[in-house]
GUNU-832364 format. One record per residue (C-alpha): chain; x, y, z; residue number from 1. Coordinates in steps of 0.1 Angstrom, whole numbers. Layout:
! GUNU-832364
+-------+-------+-------+-------+------+
: chain :    xx :    yy :    zz : resi :
+-------+-------+-------+-------+------+
:     A :     X :     Y :     Z :  NUM :
...
+-------+-------+-------+-------+------+
//
This chain:
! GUNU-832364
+-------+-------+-------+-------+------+
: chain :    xx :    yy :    zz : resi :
+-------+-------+-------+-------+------+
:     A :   457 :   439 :  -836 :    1 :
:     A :   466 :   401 :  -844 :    2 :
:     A :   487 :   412 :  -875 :    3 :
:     A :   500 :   444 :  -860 :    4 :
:     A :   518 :   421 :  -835 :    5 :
:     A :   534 :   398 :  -857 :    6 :
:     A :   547 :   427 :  -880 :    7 :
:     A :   565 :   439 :  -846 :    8 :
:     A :   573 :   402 :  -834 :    9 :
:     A :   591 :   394 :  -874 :   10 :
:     A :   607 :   429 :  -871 :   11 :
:     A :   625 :   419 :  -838 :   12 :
:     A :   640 :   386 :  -854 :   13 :
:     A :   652 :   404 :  -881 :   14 :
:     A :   670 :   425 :  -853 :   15 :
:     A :   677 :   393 :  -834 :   16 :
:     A :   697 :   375 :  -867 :   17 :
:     A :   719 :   406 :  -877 :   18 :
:     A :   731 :   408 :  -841 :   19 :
:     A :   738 :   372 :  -845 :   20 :
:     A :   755 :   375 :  -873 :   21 :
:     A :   779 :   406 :  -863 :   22 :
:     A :   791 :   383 :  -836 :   23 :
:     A :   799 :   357 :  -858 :   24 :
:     A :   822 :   370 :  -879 :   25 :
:     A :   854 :   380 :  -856 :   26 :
:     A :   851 :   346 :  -841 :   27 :
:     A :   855 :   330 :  -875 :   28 :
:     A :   882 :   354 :  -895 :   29 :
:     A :   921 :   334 :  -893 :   30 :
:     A :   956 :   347 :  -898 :   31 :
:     A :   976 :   333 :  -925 :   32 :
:     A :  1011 :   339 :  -901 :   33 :
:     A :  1031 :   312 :  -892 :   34 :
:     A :  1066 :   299 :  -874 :   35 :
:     A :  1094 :   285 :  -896 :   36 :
:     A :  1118 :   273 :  -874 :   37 :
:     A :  1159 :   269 :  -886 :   38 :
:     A :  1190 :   248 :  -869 :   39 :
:     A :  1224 :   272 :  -864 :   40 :
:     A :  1240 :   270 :  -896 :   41 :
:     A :  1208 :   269 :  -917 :   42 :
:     A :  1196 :   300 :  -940 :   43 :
:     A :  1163 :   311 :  -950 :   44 :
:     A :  1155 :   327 :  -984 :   45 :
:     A :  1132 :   353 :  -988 :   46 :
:     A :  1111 :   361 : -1020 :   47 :
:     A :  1118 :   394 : -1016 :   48 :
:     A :  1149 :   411 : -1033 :   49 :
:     A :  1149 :   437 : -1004 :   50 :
:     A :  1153 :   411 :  -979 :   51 :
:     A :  1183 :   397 :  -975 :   52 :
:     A :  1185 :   354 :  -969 :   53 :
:     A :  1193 :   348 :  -927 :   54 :
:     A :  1217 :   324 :  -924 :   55 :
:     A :  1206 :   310 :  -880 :   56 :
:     A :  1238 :   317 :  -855 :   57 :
:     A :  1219 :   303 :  -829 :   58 :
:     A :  1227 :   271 :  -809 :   59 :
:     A :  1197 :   262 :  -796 :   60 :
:     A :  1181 :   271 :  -833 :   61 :
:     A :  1152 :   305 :  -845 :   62 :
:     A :  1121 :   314 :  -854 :   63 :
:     A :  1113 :   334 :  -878 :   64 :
:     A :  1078 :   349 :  -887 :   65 :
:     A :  1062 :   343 :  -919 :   66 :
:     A :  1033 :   346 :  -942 :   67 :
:     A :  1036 :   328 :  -974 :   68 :
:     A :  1058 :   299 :  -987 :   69 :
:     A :  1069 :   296 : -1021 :   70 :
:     A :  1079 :   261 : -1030 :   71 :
:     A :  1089 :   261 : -1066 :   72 :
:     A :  1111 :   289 : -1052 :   73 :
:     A :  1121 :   276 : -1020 :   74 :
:     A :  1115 :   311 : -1002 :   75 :
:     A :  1098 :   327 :  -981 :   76 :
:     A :  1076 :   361 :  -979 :   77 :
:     A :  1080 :   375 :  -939 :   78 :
:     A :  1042 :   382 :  -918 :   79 :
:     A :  1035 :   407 :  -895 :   80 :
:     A :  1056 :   406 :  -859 :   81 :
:     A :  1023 :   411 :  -838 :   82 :
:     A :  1000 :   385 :  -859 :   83 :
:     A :  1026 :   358 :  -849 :   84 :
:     A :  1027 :   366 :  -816 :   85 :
:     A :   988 :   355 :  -814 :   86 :
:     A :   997 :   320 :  -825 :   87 :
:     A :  1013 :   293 :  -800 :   88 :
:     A :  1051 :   294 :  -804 :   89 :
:     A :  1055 :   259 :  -824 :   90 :
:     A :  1069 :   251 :  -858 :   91 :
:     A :  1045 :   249 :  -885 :   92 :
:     A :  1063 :   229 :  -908 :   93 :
:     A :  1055 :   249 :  -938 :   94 :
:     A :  1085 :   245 :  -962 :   95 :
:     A :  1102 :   214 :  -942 :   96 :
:     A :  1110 :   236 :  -916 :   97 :
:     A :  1125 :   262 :  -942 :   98 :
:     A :  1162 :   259 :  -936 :   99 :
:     A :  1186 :   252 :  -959 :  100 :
:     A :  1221 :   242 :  -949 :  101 :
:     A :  1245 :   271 :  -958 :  102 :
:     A :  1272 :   257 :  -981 :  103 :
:     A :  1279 :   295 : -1000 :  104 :
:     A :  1313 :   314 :  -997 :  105 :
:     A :  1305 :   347 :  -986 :  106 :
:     A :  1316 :   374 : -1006 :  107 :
:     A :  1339 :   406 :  -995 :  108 :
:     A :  1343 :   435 : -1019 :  109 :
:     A :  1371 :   459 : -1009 :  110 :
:     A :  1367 :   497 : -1015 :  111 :
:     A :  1400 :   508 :  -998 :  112 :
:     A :  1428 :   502 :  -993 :  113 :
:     A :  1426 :   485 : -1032 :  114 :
:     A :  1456 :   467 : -1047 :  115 :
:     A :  1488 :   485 : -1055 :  116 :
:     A :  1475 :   517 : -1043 :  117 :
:     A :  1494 :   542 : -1025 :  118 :
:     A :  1490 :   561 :  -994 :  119 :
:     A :  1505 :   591 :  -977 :  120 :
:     A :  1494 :   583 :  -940 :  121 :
:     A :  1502 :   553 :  -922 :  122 :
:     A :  1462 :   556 :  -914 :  123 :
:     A :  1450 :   539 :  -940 :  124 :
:     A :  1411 :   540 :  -951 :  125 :
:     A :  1397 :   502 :  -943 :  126 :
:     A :  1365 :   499 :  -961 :  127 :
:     A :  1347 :   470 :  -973 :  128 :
:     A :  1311 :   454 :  -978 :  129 :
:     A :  1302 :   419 :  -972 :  130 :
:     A :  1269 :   402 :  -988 :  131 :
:     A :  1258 :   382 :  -952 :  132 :
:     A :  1272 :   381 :  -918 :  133 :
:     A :  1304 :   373 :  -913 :  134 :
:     A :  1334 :   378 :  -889 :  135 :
:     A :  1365 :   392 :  -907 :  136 :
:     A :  1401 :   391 :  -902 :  137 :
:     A :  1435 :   400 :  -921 :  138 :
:     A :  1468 :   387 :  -916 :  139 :
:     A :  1498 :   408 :  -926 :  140 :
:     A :  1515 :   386 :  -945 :  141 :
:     A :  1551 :   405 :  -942 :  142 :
:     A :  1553 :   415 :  -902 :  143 :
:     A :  1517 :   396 :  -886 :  144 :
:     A :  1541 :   365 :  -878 :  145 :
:     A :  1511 :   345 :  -886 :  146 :
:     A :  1491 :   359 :  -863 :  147 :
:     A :  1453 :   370 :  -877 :  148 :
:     A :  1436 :   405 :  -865 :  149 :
:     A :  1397 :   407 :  -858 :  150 :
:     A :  1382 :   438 :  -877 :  151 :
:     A :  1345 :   433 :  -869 :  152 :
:     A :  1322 :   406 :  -862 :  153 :
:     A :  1288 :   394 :  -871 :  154 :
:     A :  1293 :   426 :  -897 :  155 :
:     A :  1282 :   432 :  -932 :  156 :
:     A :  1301 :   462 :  -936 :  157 :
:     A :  1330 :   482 :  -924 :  158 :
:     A :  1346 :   520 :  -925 :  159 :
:     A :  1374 :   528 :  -903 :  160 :
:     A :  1410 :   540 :  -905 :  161 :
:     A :  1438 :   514 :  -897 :  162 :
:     A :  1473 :   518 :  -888 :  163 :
:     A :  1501 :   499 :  -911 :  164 :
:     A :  1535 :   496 :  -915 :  165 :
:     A :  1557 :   522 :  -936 :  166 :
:     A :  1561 :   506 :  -970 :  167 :
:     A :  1551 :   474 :  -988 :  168 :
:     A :  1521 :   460 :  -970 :  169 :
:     A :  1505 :   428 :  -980 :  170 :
:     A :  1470 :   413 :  -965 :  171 :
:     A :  1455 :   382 :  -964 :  172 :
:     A :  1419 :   391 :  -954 :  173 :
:     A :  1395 :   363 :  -943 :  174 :
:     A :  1358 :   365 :  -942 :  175 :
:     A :  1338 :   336 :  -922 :  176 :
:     A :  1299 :   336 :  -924 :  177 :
:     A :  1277 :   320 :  -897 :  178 :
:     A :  1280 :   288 :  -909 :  179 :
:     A :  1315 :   285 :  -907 :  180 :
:     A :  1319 :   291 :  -945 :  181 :
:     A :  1354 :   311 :  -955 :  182 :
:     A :  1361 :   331 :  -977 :  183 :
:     A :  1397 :   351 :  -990 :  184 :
:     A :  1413 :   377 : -1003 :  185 :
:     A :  1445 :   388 : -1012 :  186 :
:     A :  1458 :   429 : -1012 :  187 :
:     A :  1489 :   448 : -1015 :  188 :
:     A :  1493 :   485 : -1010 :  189 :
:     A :  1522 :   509 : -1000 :  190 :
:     A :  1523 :   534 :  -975 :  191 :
:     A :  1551 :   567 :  -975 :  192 :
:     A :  1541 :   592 :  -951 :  193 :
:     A :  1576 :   603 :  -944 :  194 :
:     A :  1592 :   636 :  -964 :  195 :
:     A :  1619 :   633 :  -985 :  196 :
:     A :  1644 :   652 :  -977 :  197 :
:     A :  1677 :   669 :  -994 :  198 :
:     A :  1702 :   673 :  -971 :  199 :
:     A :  1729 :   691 :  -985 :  200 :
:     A :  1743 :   700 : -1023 :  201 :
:     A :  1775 :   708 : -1039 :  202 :
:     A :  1793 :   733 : -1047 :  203 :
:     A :  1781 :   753 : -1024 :  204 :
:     A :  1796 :   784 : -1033 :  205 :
:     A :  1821 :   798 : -1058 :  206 :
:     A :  1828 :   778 : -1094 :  207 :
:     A :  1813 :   751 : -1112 :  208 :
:     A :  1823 :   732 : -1140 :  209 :
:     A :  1791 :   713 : -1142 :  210 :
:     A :  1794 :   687 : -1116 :  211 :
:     A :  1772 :   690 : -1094 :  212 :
:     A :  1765 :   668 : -1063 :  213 :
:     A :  1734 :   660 : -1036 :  214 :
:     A :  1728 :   640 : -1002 :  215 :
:     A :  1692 :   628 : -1001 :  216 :
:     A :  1674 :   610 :  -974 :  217 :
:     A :  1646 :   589 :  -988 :  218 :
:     A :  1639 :   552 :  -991 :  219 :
:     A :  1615 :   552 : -1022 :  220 :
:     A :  1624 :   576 : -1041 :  221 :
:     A :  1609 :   582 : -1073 :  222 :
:     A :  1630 :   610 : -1096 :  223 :
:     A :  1657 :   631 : -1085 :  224 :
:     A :  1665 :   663 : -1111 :  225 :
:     A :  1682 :   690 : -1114 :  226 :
:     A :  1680 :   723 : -1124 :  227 :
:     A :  1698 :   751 : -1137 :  228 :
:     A :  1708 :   783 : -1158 :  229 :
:     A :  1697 :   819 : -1153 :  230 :
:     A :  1666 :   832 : -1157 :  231 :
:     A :  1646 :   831 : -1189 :  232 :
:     A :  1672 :   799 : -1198 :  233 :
:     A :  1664 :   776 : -1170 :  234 :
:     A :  1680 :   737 : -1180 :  235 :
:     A :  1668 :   706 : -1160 :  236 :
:     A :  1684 :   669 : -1161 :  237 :
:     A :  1666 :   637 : -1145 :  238 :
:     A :  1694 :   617 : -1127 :  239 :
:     A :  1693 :   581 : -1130 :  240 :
:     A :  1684 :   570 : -1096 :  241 :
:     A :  1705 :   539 : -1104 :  242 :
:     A :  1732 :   545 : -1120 :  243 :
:     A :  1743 :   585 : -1105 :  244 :
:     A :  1732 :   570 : -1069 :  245 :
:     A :  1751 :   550 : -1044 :  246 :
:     A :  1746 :   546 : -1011 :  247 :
:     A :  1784 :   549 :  -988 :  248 :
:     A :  1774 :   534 :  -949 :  249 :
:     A :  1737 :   544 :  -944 :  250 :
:     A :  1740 :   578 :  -965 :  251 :
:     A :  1731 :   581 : -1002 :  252 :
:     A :  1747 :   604 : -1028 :  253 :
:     A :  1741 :   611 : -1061 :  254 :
:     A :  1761 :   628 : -1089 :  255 :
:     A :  1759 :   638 : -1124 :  256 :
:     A :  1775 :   662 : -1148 :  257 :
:     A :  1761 :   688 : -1173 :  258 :
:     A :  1773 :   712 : -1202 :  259 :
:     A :  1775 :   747 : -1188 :  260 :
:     A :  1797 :   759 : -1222 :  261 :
:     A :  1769 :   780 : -1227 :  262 :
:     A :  1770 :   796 : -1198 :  263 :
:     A :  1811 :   802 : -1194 :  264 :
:     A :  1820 :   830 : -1173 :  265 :
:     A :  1784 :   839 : -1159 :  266 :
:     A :  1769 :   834 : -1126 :  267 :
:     A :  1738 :   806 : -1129 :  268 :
:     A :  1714 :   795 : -1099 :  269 :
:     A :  1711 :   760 : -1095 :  270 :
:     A :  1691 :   735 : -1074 :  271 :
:     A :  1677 :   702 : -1068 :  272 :
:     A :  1639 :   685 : -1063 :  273 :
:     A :  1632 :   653 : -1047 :  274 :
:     A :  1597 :   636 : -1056 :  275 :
:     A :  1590 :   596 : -1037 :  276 :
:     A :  1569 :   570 : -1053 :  277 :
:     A :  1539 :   586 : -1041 :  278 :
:     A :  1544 :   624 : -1043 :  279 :
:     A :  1558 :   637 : -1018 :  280 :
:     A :  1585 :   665 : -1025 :  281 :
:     A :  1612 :   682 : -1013 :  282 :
:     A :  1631 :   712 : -1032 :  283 :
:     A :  1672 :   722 : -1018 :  284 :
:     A :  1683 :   756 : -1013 :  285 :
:     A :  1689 :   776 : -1046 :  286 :
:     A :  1727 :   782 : -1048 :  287 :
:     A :  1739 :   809 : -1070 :  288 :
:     A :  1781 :   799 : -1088 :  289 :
:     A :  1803 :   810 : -1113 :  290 :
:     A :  1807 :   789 : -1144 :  291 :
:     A :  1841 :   786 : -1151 :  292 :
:     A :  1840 :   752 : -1180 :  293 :
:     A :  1874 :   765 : -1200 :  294 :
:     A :  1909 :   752 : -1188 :  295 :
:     A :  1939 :   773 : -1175 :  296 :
:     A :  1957 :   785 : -1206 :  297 :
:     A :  1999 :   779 : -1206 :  298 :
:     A :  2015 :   805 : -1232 :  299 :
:     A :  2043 :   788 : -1231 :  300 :
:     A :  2043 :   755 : -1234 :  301 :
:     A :  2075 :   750 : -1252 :  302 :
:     A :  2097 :   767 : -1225 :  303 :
:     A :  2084 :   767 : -1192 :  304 :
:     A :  2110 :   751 : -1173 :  305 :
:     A :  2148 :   745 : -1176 :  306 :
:     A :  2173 :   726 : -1157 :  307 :
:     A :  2205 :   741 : -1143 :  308 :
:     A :  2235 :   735 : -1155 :  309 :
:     A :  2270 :   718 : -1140 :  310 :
:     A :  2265 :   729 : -1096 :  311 :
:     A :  2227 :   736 : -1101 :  312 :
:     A :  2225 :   703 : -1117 :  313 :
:     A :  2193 :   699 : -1088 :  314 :
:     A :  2173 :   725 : -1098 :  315 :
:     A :  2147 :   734 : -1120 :  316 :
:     A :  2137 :   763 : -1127 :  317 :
:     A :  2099 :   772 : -1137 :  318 :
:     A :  2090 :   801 : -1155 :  319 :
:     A :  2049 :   798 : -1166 :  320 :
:     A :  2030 :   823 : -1186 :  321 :
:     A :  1994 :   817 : -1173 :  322 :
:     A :  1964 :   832 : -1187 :  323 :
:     A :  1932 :   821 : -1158 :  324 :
:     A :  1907 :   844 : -1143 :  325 :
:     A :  1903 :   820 : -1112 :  326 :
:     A :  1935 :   808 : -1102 :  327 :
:     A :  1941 :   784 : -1074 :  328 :
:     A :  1973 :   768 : -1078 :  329 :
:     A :  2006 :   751 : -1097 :  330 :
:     A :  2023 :   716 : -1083 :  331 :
:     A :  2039 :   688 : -1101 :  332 :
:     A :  2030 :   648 : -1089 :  333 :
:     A :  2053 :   617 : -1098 :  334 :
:     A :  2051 :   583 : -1082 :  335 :
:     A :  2082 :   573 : -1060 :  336 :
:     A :  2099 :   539 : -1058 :  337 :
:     A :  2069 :   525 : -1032 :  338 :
:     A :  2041 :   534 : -1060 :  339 :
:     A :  2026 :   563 : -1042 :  340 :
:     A :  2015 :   592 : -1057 :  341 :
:     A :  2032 :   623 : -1044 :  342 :
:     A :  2018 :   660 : -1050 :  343 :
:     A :  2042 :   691 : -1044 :  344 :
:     A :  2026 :   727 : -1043 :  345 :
:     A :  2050 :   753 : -1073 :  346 :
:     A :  2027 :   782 : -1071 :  347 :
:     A :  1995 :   794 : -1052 :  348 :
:     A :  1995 :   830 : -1065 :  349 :
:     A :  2004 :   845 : -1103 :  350 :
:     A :  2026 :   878 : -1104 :  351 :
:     A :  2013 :   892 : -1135 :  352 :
:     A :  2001 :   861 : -1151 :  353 :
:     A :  2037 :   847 : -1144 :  354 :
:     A :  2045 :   818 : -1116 :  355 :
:     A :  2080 :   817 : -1115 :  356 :
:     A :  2099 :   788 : -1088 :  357 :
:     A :  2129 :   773 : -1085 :  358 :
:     A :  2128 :   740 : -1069 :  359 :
:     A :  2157 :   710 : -1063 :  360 :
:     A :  2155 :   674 : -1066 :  361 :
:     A :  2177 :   644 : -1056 :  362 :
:     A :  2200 :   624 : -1074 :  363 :
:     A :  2179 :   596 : -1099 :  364 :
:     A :  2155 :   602 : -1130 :  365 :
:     A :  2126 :   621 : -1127 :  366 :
:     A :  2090 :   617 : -1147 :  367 :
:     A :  2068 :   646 : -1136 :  368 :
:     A :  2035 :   661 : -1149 :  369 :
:     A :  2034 :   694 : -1138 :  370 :
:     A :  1994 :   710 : -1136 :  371 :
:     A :  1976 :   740 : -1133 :  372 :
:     A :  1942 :   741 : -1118 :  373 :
:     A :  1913 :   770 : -1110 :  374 :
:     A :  1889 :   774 : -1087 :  375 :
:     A :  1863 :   755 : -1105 :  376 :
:     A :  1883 :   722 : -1107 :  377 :
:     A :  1896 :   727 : -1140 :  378 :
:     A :  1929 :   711 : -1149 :  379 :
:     A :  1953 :   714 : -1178 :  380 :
:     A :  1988 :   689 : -1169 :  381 :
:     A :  2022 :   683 : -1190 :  382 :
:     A :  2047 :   664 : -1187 :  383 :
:     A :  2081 :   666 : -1172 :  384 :
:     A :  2113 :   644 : -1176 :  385 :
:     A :  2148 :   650 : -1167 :  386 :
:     A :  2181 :   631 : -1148 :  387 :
:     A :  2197 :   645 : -1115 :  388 :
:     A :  2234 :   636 : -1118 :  389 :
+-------+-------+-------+-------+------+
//
């Protein structure tokens, strides 16, 4: 009976010392969590890539939880949020209190607008990333009159449409961190969102003789050209946009001249298109005319006028054998004793090819060049000389 007890008295402190020992154990287990603590202006660096270094933006200092310290690195591995709130809310030290001052530019890397680029809206895409926290700003350094425009603060990145001015636009964009470090950069872009337009062209019916003529409305342009011919022989020419371009008031013209011999005597469509610097178009109305490129023909050049004789001293008498499909008119021109050019109509009408006038002067010498011109601005002129007595 003796030994029957102590096997059950032995087999309850074996109970007794595992029941101590399962209440020993929580007491005894730690947490490896502490408090680094940071003045404003100071950064933490974490071991981990993933984890970005904290640069403090608080006056009155922060906390941050950790769980290792790494001092050949000088960084940090962050603990778990709830195990830190189980310890009292004091500094450990670990580290030297971790912070470093922040003495780094940060760094801004512009996806849009980028340099030189060009834009067809005056909204213009404003996107950039920055590597830590940081208030940006931009100046325009053509119209801000020196004044600087938030775009976001305490930000590490930024996607937004801005308005800007029509044209050159150039930015001086400033990026501050939370320790006061700045950083800058410079960008230039241009922005035409307006159409160009062509207002009217010339001729605008009838003849040509291969000048042709446009009004345009557009500040940057980039090519003006034209084209023309029939179809199945279409020609085009690029204007020089400085040198066949002037600008009379606040209205610009441009000019230029082309070979139509190849096309004498038909009817040819012609037109212009209008492209800006960055693409925008505009194309005039397609304008159907008569090539006329040859000069009125005088039969007889030898003959075609005489002076009267003795009484009709005054007169002179013009007889012109005219060969021209699209006649307009004949007048002589001379310049009078003031220097000014004076223009006198002979003929505006052929009778059978034939302008035939008599017309008087005054007393004196006269030098005249007598001309004959079509519809399509062709001219063919000869001179004239004889004394009024």
């Amino acid at each position: 009976m003796i030994e029957k007890k102590n096997r059950i008295v032995t087999g309850m402190v074996i109970i007794s010392s595992v029941l101590t020992l399962l209440i020993v154990i929580p007491s005894v287990s730690a947490t490896n969590e502490f408090w680094a603590c940071v003045n404003k202006g100071e950064r933490i660096n974490y071991c981990n890539n993933y984890k970005p270094s904290e640069t403090c933006s608080d006056n009155g200092g922060c906390q941050y939880c950790m769980s290792v310290y790494r001092e050949s690195e000088n960084c940090y591995i962050h603990g778990s949020w709830p195990k830190c709130l189980q310890l009292d809310p004091e500094c450990s030290g670990i580290g030297g209190g971790g912070g470093n001052v922040d003495g780094e530019f940060p760094s801004l890397t512009l996806y849009s607008p980028l340099n030189n680029s060009l834009h067809t809206s005056r909204s213009v895409q404003f996107k950039f990333s920055v590597n830590e926290l940081s208030d940006v700003y931009y100046l325009d350094l053509i119209n801000g009159r020196g004044r600087w425009t938030r775009v976001c603060t305490d930000c590490t990145s930024y996607d937004r449409t801005r308005r800007f001015s029509e044209g050159l636009n150039n930015l001086m964009i400033r990026v501050k961190d939370l320790a006061g470090n700045e950083n800058y950069t410079e960008v230039s872009f241009f922005v035409d969102s307006r159409t160009p337009r062509i207002k009217k062209t010339e001729p605008k019916k009838g003849f040509s003789d291969g000048t042709f003529k446009s009004e345009i409305d557009e500040e940057n342009p980039k090519n003006l050209t034209l084209y023309y011919g029939v179809v199945g022989n279409m020609k085009s020419k690029r204007l020089d946009l400085n040198s066949d371009c002037y600008m009379e008031k606040t209205r610009q013209f441009c000019e230029t001249n082309v070979n139509l011999a190849m096309f004498n005597n038909q009817d040819i469509e012609y037109y212009f298109v209008l492209i800006d610097i960055v693409g925008n178009v505009d194309e005039s109305k397609h304008v159907v005319v008569t090539v006329d490129n040859s000069p009125p023909v005088l039969n007889n050049p030898g003959n075609f006028w005489a002076q009267g004789e003795d009484t009709e001293n005054e007169f002179i008498f013009f007889n012109m054998d005219i060969t021209e499909p699209n006649f307009d008119e004949v007048y002589y021109s001379y310049v009078d004793t003031r220097g000014r050019l004076r223009e006198m109509k002979i003929c505006s009408s052929l009778k059978e090819g034939i302008c035939g006038k008599r017309v008087s002067f005054r007393n004196g010498h006269w030098d005249l060049t007598v001309s004959i011109l079509d519809d399509a601005g062709n001219s063919v002129g000869f001179p004239v000389s004889f004394d009024v007595i």
